[in-house]
Residue, then its C-alpha position, 0 to 999 in steps of 0.5 A: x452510218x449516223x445522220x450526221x455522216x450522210x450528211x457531211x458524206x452528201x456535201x462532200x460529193x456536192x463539193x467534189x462534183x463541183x469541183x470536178x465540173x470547174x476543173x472540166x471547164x476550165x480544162x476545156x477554155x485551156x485546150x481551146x487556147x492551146x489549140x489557138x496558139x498552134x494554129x496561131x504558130x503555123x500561119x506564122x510560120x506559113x506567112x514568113x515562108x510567103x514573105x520570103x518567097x515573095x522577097x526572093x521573086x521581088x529581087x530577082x524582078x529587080x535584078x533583070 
């Protein structure tokens, strides 16, 4: 293989390694945001099932 290759045949794996850890990072700050978002999810969920229980309990103290 001339010098030349090796050479462009160096700079594209520096390239693609490159490429290859912006994408592994990226990957990583959107798994950590999706993880977020779904233990975001259940609270709310959580929190609208205390609201109501809490509503009901509030109605039935007002009606005795």
């Amino acid at each position: 293989m001339p010098k030349s290759e090796k050479k462009l045949s160096k700079e594209f794996e520096k390239k693609l390694d490159l490429l290859i850890k912006r994408f592994n990072e990226q990957k990583g700050i959107i798994d950590f945001y999706i993880k977020r978002e779904r233990e975001w999810k259940k609270d709310k969920v959580l929190h609208k099932k205390e609201i109501k229980s809490l509503l009901k309990e509030i109605k039935k103290s007002n009606d005795s």
